[in-house]
N, C-alpha and C positions, 0 to 999 in steps of 0.2 A: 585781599589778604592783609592790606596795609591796617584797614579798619579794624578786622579779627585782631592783629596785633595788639593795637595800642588799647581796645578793649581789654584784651585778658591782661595787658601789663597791668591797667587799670583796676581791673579786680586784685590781681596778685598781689598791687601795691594797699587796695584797704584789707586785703586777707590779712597780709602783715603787719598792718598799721593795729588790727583788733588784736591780732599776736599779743602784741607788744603792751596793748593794755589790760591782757590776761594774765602775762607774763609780769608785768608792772605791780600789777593788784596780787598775785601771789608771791611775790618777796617783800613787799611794803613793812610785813614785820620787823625787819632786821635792823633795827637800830641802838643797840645797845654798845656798849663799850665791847673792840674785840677782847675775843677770848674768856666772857663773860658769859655765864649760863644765861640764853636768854628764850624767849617764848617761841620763837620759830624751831629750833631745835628739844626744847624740853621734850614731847611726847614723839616717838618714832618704833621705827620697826629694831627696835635693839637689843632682840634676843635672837641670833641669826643660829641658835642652835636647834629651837622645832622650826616646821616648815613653814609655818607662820606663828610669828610672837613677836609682841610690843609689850611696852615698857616704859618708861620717863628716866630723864634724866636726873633722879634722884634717890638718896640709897632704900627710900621707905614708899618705892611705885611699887603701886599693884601690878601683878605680872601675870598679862595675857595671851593665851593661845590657842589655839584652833585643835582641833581630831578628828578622825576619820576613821570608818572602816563598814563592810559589807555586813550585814547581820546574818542574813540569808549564809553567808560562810562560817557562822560564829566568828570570834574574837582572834581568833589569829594573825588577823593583817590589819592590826591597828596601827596608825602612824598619828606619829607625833615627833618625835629628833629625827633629824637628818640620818639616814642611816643607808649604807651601798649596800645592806640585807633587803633593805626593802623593796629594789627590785625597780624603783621610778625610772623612767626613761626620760624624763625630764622633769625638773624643775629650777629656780630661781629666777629672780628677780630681772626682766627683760628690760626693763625700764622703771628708773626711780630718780628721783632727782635727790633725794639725803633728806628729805624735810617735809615733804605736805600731797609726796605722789607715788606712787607703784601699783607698778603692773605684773603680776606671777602665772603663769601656765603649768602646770600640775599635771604628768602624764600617770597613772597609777593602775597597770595594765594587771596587777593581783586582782586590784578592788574594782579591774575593770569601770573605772572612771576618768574623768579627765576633769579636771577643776580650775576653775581662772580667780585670782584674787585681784582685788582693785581694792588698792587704798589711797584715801584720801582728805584731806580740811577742805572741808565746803567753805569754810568762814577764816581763810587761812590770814586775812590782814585784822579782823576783828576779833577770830578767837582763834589760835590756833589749838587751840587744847580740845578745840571739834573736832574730833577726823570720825571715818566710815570705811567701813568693813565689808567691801561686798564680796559675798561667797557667792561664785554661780559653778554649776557643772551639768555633768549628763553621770548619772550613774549606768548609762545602758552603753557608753562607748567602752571598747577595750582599753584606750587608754598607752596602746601601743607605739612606739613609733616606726617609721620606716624598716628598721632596719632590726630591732631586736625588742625584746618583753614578748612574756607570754600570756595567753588572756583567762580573764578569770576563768575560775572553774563555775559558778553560780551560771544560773540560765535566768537568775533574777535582776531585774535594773532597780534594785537599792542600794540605797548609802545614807549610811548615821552620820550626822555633823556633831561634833562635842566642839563648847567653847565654853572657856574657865577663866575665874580670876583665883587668884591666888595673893591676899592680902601678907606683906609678913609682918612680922614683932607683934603687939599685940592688937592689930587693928582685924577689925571683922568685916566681911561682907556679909549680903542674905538675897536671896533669892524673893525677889515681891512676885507670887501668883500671879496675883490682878493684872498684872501688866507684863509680865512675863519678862522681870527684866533684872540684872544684879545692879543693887548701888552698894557703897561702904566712905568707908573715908579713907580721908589721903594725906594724915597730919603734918607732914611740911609745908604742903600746899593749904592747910585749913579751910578745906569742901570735903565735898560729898558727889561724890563722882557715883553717875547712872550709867548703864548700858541696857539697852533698851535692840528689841530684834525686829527686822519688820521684812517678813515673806511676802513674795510675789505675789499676786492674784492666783498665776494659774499653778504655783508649786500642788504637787499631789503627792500623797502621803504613802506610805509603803504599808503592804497589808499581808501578814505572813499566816500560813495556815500550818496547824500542829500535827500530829501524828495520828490523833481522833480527825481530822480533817475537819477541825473550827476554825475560824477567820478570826484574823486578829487585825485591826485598821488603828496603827500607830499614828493617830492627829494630833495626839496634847502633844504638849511641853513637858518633859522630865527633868529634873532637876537632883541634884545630893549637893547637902552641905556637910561638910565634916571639917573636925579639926585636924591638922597634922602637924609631924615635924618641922618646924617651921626651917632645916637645914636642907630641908630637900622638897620643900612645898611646889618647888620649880616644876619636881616630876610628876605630873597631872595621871601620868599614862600609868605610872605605878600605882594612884591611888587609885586610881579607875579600876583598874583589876581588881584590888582590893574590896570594893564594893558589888563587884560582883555576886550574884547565890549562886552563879555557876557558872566556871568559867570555859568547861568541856563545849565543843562544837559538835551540837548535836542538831536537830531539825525544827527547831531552833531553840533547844533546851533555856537558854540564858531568854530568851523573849517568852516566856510561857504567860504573863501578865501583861496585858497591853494597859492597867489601869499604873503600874508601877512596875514597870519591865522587869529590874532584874534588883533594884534599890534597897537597902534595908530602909525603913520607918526611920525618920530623923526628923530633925529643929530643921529651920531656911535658914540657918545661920553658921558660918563655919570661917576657919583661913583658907579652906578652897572652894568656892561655889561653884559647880559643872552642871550647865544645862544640852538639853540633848535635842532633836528633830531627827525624825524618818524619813526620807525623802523619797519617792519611785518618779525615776527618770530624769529630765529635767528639773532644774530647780535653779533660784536668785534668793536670796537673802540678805540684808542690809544690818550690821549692827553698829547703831550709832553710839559713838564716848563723846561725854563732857561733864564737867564740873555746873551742877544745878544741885533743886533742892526736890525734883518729881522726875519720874519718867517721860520718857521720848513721846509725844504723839505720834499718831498715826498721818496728823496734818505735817507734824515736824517730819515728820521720817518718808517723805513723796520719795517713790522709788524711782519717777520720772523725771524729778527734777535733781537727784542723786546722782540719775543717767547723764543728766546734762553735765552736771558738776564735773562727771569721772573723764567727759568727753575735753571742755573747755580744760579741764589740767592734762590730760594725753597733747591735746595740741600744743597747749604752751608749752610742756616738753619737750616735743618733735624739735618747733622754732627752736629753741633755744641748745638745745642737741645741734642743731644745722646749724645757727649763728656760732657756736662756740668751735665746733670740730669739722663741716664742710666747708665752711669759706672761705678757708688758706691754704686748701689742701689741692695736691699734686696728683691726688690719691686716681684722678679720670683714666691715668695709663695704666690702670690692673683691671678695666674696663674690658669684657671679655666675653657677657651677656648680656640678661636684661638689665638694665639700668633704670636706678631708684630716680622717678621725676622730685624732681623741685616744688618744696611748699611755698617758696620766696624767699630771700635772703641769703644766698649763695652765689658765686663769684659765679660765672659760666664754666663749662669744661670739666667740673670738679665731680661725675657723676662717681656713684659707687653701684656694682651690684647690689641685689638685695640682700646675698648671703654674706655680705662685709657692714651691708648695713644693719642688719639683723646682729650678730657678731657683735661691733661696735658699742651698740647701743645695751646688749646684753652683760658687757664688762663692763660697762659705766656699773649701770642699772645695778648688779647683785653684788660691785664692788661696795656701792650706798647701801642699796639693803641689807648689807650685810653688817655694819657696822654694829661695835656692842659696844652700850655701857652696863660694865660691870662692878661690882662693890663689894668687900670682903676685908677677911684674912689673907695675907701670904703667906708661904709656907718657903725659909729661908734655909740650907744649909751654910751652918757657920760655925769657924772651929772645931768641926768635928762631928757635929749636933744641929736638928735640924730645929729651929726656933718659929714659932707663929707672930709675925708681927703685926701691929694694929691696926684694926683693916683702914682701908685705902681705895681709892676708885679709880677708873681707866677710862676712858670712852676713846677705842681705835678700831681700825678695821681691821678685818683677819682672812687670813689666807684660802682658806674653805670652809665651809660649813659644816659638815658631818664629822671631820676629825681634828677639826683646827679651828673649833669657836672663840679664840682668844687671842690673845696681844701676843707678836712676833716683833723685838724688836730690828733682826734686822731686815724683817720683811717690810715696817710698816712703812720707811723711807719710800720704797719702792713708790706704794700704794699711791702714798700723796704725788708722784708727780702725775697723774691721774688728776685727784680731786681737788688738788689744788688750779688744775687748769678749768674745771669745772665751778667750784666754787673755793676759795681762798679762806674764806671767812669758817667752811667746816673744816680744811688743812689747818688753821690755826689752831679752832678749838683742839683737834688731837695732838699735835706736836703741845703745845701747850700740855696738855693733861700726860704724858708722855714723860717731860720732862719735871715734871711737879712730883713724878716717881722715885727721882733722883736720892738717894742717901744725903741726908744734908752736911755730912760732915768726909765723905770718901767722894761722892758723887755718882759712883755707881749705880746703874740702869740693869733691873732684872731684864733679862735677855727674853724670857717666856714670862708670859704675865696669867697668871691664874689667881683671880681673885674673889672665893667664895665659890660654893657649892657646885653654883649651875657652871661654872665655867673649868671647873674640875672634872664634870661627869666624862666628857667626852677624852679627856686627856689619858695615861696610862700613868698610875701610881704613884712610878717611879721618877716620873719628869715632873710629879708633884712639888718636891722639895730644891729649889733652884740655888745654888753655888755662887755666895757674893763673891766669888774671885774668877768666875765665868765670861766673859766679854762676848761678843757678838760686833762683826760688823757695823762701826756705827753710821748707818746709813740715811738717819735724819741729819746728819751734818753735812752729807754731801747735798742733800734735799732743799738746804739752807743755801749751801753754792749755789746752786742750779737756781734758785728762787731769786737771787741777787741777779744773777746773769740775764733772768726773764725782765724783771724790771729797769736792767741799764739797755736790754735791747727793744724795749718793748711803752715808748713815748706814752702813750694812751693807757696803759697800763700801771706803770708809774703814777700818771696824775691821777688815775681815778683811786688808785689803793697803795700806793705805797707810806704814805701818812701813817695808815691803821698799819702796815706791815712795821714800818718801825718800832710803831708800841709795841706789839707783837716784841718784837726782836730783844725789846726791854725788859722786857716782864719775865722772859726764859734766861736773859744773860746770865746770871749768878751758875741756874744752874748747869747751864752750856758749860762755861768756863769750866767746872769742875768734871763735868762728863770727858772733855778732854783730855782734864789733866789726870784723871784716873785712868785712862788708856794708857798716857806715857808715865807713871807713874808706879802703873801694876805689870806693865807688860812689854819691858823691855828687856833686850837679850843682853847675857853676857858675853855673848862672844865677841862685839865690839859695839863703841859707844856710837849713841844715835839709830842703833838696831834694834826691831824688834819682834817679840815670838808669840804666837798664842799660849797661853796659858790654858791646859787641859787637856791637850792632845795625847792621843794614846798611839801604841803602834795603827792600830786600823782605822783611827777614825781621829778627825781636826775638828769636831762638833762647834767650837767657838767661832770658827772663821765662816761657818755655813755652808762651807762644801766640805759635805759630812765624811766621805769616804774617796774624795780627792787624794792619788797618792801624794805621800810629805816626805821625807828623807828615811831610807831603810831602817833606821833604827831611832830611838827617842835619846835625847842630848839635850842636857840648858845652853850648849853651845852651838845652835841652831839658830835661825833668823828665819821670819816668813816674808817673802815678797809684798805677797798682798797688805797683811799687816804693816809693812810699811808705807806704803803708796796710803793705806785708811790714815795714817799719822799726819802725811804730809797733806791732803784733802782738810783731815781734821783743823788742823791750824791752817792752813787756808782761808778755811770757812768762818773759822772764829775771828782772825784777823782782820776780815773783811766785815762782819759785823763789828769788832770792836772799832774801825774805821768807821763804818754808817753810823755806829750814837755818836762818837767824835773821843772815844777812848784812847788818846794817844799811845798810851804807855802800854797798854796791853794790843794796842795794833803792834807798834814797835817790838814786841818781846815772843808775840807770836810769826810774825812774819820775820825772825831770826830762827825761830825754829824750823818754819818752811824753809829757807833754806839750807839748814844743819843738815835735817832730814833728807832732802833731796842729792844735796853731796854724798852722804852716805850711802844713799841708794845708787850713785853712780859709782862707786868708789867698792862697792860689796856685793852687788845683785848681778852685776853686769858679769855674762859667760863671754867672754870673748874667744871662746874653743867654737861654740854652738854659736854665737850672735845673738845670744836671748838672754833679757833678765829672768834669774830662776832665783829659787829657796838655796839656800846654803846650809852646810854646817862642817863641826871638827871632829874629823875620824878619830878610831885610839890610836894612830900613828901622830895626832895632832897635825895631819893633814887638812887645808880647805877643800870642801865637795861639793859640787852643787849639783841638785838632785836628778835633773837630768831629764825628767817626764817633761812633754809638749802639750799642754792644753792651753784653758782659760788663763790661767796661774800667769803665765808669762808675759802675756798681753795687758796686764792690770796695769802699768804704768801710760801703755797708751789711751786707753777708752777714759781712765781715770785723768788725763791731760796731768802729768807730773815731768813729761818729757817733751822739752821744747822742740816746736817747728823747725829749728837753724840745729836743733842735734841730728850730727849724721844716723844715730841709733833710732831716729824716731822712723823714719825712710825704711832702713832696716828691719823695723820692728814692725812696721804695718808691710810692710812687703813679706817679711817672714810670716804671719798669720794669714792670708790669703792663698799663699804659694801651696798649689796643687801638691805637691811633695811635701808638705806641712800635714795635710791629713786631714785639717778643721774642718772647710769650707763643703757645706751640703747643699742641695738644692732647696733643704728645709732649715734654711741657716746653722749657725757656725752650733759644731757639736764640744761638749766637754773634754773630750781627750784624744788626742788624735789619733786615728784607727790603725795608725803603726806603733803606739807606743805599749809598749809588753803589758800593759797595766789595761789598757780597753776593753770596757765591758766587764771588769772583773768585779772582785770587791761586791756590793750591791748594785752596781750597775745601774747608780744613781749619779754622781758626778762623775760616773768615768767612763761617758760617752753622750746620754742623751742631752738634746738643747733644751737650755734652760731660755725663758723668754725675757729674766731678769739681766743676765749678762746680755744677750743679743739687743734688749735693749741700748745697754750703757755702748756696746760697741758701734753700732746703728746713731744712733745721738751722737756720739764725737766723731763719725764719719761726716755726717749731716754738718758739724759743725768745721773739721777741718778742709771739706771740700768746699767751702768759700772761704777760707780763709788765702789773703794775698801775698801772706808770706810765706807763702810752699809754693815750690815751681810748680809752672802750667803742666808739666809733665806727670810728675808725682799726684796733682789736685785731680788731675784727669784720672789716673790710675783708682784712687779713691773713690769719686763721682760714683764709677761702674762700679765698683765694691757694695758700694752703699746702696743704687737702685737693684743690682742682684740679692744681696743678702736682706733689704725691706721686702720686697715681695718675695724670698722663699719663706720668710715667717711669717708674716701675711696672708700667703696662698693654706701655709700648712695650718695655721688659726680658723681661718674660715671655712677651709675645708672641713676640717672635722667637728666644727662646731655646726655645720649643714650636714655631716652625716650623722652623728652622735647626740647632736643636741645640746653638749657642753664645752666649756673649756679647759683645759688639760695643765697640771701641774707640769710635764714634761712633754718633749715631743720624739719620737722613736729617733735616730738621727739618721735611720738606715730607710726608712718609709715615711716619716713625718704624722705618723701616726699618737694620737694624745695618751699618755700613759699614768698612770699611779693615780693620785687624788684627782676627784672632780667632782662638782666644779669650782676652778682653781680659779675664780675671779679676785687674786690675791696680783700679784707681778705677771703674771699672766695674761690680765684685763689692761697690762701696756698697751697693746694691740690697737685699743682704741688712741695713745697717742702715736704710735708708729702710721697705721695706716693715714693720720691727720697730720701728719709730720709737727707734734706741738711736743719740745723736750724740754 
């Protein structure tokens, strides 16, 4: 047994040792100045609106994407955007690293298919502008999961693949026959970018038979090039129909030409080029991109050594997933079945089930792949009038896919403490581009970022036109705390990157400072000085603070004050102070870290209910009465999880002992819910902040238990009381993530508070894909 041992350590240890030089050879790119557009990141999946689409990081990329649908059914179950019409019982991104890898699983029980995407840079230190596109599926699976989707109606195993480019302004693609491939140009970059297809050996073709009962054996390559709007060139699906002679599903009326299916006579030339394939049954397909001056070979395009390619980046992933988020982790005690073995590099002890490792790694994965950059107009209301200003670009992550392809900013804080534990270098790039959005003369940060067409389609209207006097959360400033805090506790992490973090810190300062000061500058109250209110709030709804239909005080006053908003004031210049401290800004440390304390007195001095024991919202009745508003949720809590309340305050004891206590109403088996189930207001309203758990706040409360149950200055008795707080409420959000992301398939914008069941949007790889740092305890 002794021998067996030191063998297999032996192998585990060159298993890892090759790791490490897979893992080595595919980040070798990244050497540019941060926060700089560089070659690892230019080309990525960064259109997270259809089910697959990429894109480049610049405003004049060709924009690519995949489609799909049953012919045998006609046109009806076409997919291309994200859409909960359409019925998927799963999709996104399981695994992606942000830059050069992903993995997609595709459940499509209409079109009765199931489809797997692998992307990937074969050549990712030498060219990263190579990547590969593998489509594989089964057109003959239902497509189903466990538990719900209904299966096709067809009794045929076909399925149509469409992939398109879509050039904008005035550059052209063309379809080359010969080779069956699109190339165009790419004037920023000054090439000439091919895409080139290359099918499996054993793919077989789909062969539909007509109403005379003639055979039709769909094997060529169909193609349309046409010109279009170039405002909506994005929507491939709308020109697709368009092209149609008929778009009725009949037996198979639209297939009545297997020499030019359904096609008008055109040029190979257009701003959207769509090529098509038949596929029955099984099928693998490879389309390779890069900037050349010919098409892909067949030598160039080996589907076995593509195979390898997809394998050695899956592994490097695994490692580097386990090096990053199981080696610190506690996570062994929610061990409870079969447990995930070890590929090597992992502390002992630290197993996870599969369904948390699955989970895990699936809120990383479609957190990355999800990311968008986008480029446009924005659409501003201002005095009155809503104004178009000159477009601008974004590159951030987004909350969901199918109705929320776009920039949140106070969701995106969230995000980054996620990818920044993953990579720093892509947190940079976004907070960076983020803040470069900034008004240069107010400072103001559009709260929803909608920038140009494609990022408009899936929005409604009316959230089109965004209110420069709107605030939001600003939750990249706490992001910036929290990032300061990682590197004073974190030796090895400091040396190897806080150099590049400081530049970083420099290059945003101007517009930081001013992001601040237009919080305390637009949105403070007059009911007393050092207080402040959100701006926008209606009777039914606080839409700027992000808890949309959180009750606020019975009636709307300028002489009102928001808790939360204050506690965001006092973090803000916290945050700033401590950056102005790191570059060596004395004067603006000094002038900010006066206002954290202004702040903070006022918060003790005006929030504090000493009837109830709880900081609440305040305001002045028409008796000119003070009232505080009296509701028991999240709201009250904010000064603890947000650390604005000291250790040595009696209040703090108080306050963390008030939100636990069983007669408080919070505390679930499925962590701390929005409103407490005694207070007159629960469940009411939309029944969105006013009761189920949100996994953004259970974060922040989770995180500052983690951090105040080692901390030495709180009695052994209190830290203990805490300890059990913090290992009950991680794993009831833990159990209730995994859970339903094993029976469902997804992750959940909300979680029911009364069943732990995932509700409203999904999947919600937005503040919800925390998960992956709670179950790793990395905050």
């Amino acid at each position: 047994m002794k021998t067996a041992a030191v063998g297999a350590a032996l192998i585990l240890s060159v298993v890892f040792a090759a790791a490490l030089v897979i893992l080595s050879d595919r980040r070798q790119a990244r050497t540019t100045t941060p926060n700089k557009l560089n070659a690892e990141l230019f080309w990525g999946t960064y259109r997270p609106g259809p089910y697959v689409g990429l894109r480049s990081r610049s405003i004049d990329s060709p924009l690519l994407g995949l489609m799909w649908y049953k012919p045998s059914l006609g046109v009806a179950q076409v997919r291309h955007a994200c859409s909960y019409y359409d019925g998927l019982t799963k999709y996104g991104w399981q695994e992606h690293d942000g830059a050069s890898y992903g993995l997609q699983t595709i459940r499509d029980p209409r079109n009765g298919a199931v489809i797997t995407v692998e992307w990937v840079k074969p050549e990712f230190g030498a060219d990263p502008d190579h990547w590969i596109l593998r489509v594989s599926g089964d057109a003959g699976a239902d497509g189903r999961s466990d538990t719900c989707g209904s299966r096709s109606e067809s009794q045929q195993n076909d399925l149509s693949l469409l992939w398109y480019v879509s050039s904008p302004g005035d550059a052209q693609a063309t379809f080359d026959p010969k080779s069956n491939s699109i190339t165009g140009a790419h004037p920023s970059v000054g090439k000439s970018f091919w895409i080139s297809v290359q099918d499996a050996d054993d793919n077989k073709s789909a062969v539909y038979v007509d109403g005379q009962g003639n055979e039709y054996d769909y094997a060529s390559t169909y193609s349309s090039s046409i010109s279009v709007d170039e405002r909506d060139q994005y929507d491939a699906k709308k020109y697709f129909f368009n092209e149609l002679k008929n778009s009725v599903a009949t037996t198979p009326a639209h297939l009545a030409d297997a020499a030019r299916p359904y096609r008008e006579d055109g040029s190979f030339s257009g701003n959207l080029v769509t090529v098509q394939r038949f596929y029955d049954g099984k099928f693998t397909l490879d389309l390779h991109f890069g900037y050349r001056d010919r098409a892909w070979t067949s030598e160039e395009m080996n589907t076995t050594e593509t195979a390898a390619t997809i394998k050695d980046a899956k592994f490097a992933f695994d490692m580097r997933f386990e090096r990053t988020f199981m080696s610190r982790t506690s996570a062994g005690r929610f061990g409870s079945g079969a447990v995930v073995a070890s590929t090597g590099g992992r502390d002992a002890g630290s197993e996870w089930t599969a369904a948390q490792l699955a989970t895990a790694k699936y809120g990383l994965g479609n957190m990355l792949g999800s990311i968008v950059y986008m480029h446009g107009d924005r659409m501003i209301y201002r005095n009155g009038a809503v104004v178009r200003e000159e477009p601008t670009s974004l590159f951030t992550g987004v909350p969901d896919r199918p109705d929320h392809s776009r920039g949140f900013l106070w969701d995106e804080g969230f995000h980054q403490h996620l990818i920044s534990a993953w990579d720093m270098d892509v947190t940079k790039e976004i907070v960076a581009s983020w803040f470069a959005t900034a008004d240069p003369k107010t400072g103001w940060i559009c709260r929803e970022q909608m920038l140009g067409g494609e990022s408009r389609a899936g929005a409604p209207p009316t959230s089109w036109a965004q209110s420069d006097s709107a605030a939001n959360p600003p939750s990249l400033h706490l992001l910036i705390d929290n990032l300061l805090n990682r590197f004073d506790s974190d030796p090895e992490l400091r040396a190897r990157e806080f150099d590049g973090f400081k530049l970083f810190l420099s290059e945003i300062y101007d517009n930081f400072k001013r992001h601040v000061d237009w919080y305390q500058n637009t949105q403070s109250s007059d009911v007393a000085p050092n207080t402040f209110r959100w701006r926008g709030r209606t009777p039914a709804y606080c839409l700027p603070s992000g808890m949309d239909d959180y009750p606020r005080a019975p009636f709307q006053t300028e002489e009102e004050a928001h808790l939360d908003l204050q506690v965001w004031a006092i973090v803000s210049s916290r945050a700033f102070a401590r950056v102005a401290t790191t570059l060596g800004f004395g004067t603006d440390a000094a002038r900010y870290g006066r206002k954290v304390r202004d702040f903070t007195a006022a918060l003790h001095q005006h929030y504090w209910d000493e009837g109830r024991q709880l900081f609440d919202d305040f305001y002045v009745d028409a008796d000119d009465a003070k009232r505080f508003v009296g509701h028991t949720g999240y709201l009250n809590f904010w000064p603890l999880f947000l650390d604005v309340v000291g250790t040595d305050d009696p209040r703090f004891g108080i306050t963390f002992r008030k939100m636990v206590a069983d007669e408080t109403g919070l505390v679930t088996p499925h962590g701390v819910r929005s409103l407490s189930v005694d207070d007159p207001y629960y469940r009411l309203g939309d029944n969105y902040w006013t009761g189920p758990i949100w996994i953004n706040i259970n974060y922040l409360i989770i995180s500052s238990l983690h951090r105040y149950k080692a901390d030495p200055t709180i009695g052994e008795a209190l830290r203990g009381e805490i300890a059990a707080s913090y290992e009950y409420l991680r794993k009831g959000v833990v159990d209730a993530i995994s859970g339903e992301y094993e029976r469902t398939g997804f992750i959940w914008e909300v979680y029911d508070d009364q069943t732990g069941e995932g509700r409203d949007n999904r999947p919600f790889t937005g503040w919800s894909a925390l998960y992956t740092n709670l179950i790793s305890e990395i905050y």
